[in-house]
Backbone as JSON, one array per atom type, in Angstrom:
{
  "sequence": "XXXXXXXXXXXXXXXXXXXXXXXXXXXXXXXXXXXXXXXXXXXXXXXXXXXXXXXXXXXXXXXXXXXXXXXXXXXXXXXXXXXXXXXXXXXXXXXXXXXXXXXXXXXXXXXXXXXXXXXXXXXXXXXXXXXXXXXXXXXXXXXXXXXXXXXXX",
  "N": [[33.46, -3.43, 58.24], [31.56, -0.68, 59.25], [32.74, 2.74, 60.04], [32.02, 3.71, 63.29], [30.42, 6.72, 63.39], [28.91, 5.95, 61.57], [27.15, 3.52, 62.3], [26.1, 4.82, 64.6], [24.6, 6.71, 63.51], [22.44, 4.88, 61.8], [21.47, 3.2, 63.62], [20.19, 4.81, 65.54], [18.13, 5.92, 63.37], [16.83, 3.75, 62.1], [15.83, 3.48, 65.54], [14.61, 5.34, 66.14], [11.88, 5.6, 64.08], [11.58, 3.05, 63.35], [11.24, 1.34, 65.92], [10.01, 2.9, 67.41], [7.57, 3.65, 69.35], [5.26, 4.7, 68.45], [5.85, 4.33, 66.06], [5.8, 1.43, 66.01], [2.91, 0.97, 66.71], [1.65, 1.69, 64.07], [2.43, 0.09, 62.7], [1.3, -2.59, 63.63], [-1.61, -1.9, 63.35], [-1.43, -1.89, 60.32], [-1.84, -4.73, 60.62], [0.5, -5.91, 60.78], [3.83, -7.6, 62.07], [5.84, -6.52, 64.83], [8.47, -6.84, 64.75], [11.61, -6.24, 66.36], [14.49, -4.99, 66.3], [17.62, -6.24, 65.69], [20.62, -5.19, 66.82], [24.03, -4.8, 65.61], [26.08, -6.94, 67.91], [24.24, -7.26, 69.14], [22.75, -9.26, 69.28], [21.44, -11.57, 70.93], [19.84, -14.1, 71.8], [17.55, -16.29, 69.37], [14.4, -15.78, 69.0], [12.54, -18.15, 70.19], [9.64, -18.56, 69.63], [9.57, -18.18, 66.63], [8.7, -15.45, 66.23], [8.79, -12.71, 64.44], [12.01, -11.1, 63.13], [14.34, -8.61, 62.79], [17.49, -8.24, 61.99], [20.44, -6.3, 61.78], [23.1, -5.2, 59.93], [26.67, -4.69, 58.87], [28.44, -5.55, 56.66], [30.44, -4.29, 54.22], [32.48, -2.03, 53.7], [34.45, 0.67, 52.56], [37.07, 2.67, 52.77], [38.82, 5.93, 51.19], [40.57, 8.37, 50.48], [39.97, 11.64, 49.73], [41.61, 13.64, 49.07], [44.47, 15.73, 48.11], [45.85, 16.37, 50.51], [45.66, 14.79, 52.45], [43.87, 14.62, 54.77], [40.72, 14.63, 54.33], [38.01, 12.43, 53.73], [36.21, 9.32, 52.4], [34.1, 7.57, 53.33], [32.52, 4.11, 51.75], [30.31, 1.92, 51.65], [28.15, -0.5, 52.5], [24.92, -1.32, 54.24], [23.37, -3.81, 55.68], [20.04, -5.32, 55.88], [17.79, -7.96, 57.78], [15.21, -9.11, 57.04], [13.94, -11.34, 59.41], [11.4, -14.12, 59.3], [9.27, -15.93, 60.24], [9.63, -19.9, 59.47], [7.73, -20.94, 56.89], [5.11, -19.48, 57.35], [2.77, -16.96, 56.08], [4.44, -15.37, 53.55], [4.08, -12.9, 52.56], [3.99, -10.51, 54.74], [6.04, -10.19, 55.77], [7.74, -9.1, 53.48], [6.38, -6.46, 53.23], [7.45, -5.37, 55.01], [9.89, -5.65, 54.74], [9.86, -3.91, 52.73], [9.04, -1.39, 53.81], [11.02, -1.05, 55.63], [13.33, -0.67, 53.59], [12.08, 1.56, 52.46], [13.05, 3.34, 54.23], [15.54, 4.36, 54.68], [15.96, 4.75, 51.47], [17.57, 7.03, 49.44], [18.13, 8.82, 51.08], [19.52, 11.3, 53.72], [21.03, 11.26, 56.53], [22.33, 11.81, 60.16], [25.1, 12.66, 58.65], [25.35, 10.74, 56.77], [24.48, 9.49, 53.75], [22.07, 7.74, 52.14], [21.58, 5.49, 49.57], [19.61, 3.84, 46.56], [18.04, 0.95, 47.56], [18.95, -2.6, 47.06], [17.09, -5.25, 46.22], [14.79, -7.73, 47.88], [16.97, -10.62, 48.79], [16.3, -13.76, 48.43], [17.71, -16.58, 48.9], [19.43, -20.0, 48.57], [20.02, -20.2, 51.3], [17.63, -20.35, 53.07], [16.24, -22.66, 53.18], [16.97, -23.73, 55.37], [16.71, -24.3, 58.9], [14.84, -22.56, 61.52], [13.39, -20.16, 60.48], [12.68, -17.67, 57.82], [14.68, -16.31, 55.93], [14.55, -12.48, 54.32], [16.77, -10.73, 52.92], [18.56, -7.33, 52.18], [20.33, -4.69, 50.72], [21.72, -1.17, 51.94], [22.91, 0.75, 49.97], [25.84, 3.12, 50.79], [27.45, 6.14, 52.07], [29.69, 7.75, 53.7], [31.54, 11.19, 54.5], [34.27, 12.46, 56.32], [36.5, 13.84, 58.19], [40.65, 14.06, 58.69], [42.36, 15.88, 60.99], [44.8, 16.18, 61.08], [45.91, 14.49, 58.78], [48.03, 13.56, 56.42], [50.47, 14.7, 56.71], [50.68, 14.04, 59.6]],
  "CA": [[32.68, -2.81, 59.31], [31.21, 0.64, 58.53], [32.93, 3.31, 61.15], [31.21, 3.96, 64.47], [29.68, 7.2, 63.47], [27.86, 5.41, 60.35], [26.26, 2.45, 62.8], [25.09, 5.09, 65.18], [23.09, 7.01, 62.62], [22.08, 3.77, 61.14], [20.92, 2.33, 64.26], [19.21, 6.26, 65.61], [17.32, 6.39, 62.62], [15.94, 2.57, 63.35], [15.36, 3.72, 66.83], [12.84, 6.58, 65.97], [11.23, 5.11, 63.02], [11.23, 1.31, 63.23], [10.8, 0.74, 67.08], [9.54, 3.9, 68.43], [5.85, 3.55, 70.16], [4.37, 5.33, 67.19], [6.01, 2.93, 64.31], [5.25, 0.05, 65.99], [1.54, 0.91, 66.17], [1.08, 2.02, 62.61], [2.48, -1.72, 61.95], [0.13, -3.39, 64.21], [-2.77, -1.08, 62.48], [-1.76, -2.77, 58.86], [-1.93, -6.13, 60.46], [1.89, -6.24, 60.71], [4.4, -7.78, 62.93], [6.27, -5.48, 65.63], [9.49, -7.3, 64.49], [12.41, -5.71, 66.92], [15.87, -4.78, 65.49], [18.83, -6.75, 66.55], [21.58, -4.73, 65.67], [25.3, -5.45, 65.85], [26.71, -7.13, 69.33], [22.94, -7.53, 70.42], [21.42, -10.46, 69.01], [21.24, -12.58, 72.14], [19.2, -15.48, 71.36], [16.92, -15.73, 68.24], [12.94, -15.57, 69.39], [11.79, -19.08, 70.32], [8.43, -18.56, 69.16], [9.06, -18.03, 65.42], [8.31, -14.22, 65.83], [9.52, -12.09, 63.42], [12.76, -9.72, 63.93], [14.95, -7.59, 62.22], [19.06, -7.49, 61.98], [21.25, -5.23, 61.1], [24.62, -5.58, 59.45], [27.33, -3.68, 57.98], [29.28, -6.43, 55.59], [31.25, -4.04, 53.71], [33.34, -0.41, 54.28], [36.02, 1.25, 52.05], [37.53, 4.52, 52.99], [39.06, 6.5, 50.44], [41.62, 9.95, 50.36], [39.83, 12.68, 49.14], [42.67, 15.35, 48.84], [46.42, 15.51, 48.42], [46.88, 16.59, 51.87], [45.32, 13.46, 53.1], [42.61, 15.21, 55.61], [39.46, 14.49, 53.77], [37.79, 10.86, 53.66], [34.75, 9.38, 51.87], [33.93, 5.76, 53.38], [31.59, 3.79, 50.94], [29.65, 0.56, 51.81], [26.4, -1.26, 52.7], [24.18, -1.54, 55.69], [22.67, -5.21, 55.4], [18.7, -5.56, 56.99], [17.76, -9.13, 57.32], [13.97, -9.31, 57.84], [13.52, -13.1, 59.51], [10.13, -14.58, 59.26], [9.1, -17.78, 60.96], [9.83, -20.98, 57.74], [6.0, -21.76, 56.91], [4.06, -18.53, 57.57], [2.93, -16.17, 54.63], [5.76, -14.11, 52.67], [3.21, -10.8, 52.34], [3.89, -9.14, 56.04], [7.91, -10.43, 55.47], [8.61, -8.51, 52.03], [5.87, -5.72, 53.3], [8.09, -5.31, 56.29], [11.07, -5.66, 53.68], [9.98, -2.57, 51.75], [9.19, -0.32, 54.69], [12.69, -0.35, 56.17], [14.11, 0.17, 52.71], [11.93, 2.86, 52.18], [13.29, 4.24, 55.66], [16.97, 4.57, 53.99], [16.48, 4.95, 50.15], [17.74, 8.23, 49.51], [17.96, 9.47, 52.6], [20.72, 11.94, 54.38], [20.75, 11.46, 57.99], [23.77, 12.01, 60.53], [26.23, 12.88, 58.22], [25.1, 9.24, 56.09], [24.39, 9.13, 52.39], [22.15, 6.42, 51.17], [21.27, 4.9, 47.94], [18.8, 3.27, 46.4], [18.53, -0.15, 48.41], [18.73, -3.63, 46.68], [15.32, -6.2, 46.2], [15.22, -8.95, 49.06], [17.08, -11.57, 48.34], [15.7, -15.49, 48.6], [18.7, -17.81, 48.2], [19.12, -21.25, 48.86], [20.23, -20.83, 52.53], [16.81, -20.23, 53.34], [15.65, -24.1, 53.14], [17.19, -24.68, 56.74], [16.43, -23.69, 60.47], [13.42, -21.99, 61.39], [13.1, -18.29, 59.88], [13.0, -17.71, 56.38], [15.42, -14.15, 55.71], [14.44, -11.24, 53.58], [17.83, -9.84, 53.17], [18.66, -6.54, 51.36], [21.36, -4.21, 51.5], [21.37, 0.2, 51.27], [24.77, 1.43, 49.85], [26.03, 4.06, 51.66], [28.86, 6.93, 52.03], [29.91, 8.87, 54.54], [32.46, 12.09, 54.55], [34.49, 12.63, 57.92], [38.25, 14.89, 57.91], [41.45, 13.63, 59.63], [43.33, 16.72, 60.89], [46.4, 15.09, 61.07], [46.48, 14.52, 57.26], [49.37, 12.54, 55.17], [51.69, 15.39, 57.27], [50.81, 14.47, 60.49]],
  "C": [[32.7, -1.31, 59.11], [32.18, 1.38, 60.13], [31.64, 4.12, 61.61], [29.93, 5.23, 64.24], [28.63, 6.87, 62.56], [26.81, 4.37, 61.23], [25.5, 3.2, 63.76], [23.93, 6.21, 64.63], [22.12, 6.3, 62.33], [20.85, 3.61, 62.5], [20.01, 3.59, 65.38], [18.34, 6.21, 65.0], [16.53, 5.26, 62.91], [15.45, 2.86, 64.39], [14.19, 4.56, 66.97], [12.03, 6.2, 65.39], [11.43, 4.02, 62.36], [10.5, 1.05, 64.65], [10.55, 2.07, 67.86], [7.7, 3.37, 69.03], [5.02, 3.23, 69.3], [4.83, 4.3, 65.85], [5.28, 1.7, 64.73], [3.71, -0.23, 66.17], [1.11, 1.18, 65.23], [1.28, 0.53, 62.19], [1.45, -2.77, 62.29], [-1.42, -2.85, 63.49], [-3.02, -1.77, 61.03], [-1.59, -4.44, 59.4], [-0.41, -6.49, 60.55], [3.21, -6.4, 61.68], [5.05, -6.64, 63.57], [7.66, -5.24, 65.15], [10.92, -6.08, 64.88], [13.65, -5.57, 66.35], [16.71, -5.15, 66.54], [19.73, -6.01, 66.19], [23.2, -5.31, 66.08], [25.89, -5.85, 67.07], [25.53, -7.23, 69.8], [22.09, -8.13, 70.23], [20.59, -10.74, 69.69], [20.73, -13.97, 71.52], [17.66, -15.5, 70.44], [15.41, -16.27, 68.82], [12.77, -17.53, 69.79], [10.62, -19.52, 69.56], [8.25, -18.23, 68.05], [8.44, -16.28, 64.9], [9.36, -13.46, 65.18], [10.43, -10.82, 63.76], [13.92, -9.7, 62.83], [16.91, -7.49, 62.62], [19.65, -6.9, 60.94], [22.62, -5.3, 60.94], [25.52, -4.96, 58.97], [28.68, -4.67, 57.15], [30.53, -5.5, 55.47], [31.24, -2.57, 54.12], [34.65, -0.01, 53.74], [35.74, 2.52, 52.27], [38.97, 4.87, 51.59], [39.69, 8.09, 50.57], [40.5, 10.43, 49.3], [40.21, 13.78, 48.64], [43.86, 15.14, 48.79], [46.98, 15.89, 50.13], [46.25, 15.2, 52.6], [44.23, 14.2, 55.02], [41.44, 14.94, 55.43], [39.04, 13.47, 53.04], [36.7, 10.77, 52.71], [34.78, 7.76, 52.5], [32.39, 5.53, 52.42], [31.4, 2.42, 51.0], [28.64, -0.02, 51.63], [26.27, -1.38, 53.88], [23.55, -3.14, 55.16], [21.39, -5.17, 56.22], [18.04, -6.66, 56.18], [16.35, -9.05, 58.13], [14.02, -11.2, 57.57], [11.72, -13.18, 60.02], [10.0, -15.46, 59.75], [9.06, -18.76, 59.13], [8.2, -21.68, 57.73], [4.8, -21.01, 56.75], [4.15, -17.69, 56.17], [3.77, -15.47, 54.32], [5.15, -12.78, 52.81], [3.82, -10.3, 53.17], [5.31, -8.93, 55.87], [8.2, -9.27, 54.47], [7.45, -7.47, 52.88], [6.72, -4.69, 54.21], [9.58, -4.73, 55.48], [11.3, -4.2, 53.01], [9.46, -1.35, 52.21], [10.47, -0.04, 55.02], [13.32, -0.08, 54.99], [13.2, 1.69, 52.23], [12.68, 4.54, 53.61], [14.65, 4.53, 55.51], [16.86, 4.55, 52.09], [16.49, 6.4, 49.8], [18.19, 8.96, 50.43], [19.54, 10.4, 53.05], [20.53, 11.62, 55.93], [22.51, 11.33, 58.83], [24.95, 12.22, 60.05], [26.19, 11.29, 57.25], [24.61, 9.88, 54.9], [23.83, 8.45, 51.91], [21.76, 6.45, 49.93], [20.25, 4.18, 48.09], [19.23, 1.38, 46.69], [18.19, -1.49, 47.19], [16.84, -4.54, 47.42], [16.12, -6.98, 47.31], [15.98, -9.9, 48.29], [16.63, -12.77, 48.83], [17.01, -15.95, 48.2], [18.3, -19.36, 48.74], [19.38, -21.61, 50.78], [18.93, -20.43, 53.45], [15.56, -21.27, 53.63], [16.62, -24.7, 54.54], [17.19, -23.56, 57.72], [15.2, -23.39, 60.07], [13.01, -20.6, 61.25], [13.74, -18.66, 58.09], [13.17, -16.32, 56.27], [15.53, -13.95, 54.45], [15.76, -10.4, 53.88], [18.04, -8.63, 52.01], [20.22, -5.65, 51.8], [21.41, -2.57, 50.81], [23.16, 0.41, 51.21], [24.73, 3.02, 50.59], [27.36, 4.89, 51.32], [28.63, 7.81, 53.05], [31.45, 9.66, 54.53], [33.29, 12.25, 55.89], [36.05, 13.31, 56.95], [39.03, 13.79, 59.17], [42.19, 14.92, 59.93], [44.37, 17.21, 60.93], [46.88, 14.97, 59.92], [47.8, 13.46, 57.25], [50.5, 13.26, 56.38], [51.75, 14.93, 58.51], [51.47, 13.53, 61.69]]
}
């Protein structure tokens, strides 16, 4: 689990430019679902109706000493974004959808975040049961933070 200040950049930058007013009518403009971001602790219950939505994950998180005095961190992980599709409907808007939000973190600096160039969707096999078929990817990440406490303190 990435630390706190990494999920609320993460899930800020989503907030302006995934589900702001203005994103979600440029999507509706190309013909493209609204698809809402669940993010961590706020699933609830997954759409009924097969409409298409968006979670957010943070799998993995190593922190790392940067200095002999033990003050200066680097954590280095992944964000996970799982575009779900209804199981049946066309792939296009899914992976279109797929390669907007990674373009919305590849490279990117924001809040004190770091990313990287994000992994292709993956298709596996657990995608032949229930009803959504997930576009999962994942942006590596790093973030810097100090302890001022250190090794001494």
């Amino acid at each position: 689990m990435a630390k706190k200040a990494v999920v609320d950049a993460v899930e800020a930058r989503l907030d302006a430019l995934w589900q702001s007013e203005e994103a979600i009518l440029a999507r509706a403009a190309r013909n493209l679902p609204g698809a809402p971001v669940f993010g961590i602790n706020l699933q609830g219950e997954t759409p009924e109706d097969g409409s298409t939505f968006v979670q957010v994950q943070y799998p993995v998180a190593n922190t790392t000493t940067m200095d002999l005095a033990g003050t200066y961190y680097r954590e280095e992980g992944a964000v996970r974004l799982m575009v779900n599709v209804e199981r049946g409907a066309p792939l296009g808007p899914g992976l279109t959808l797929a390669d907007d939000l990674a373009a919305l973190f590849r490279n990117k600096k924001f809040g004190g975040v770091q990313t990287f160039a994000p992994s292709s969707p993956v298709i596996d096999d657990r995608n032949e049961e229930g009803m959504y078929f997930a576009l999962s990817f994942a942006v590596p990440f790093q973030f810097d933070f100090t302890d001022s406490t250190g090794f001494y303190g």
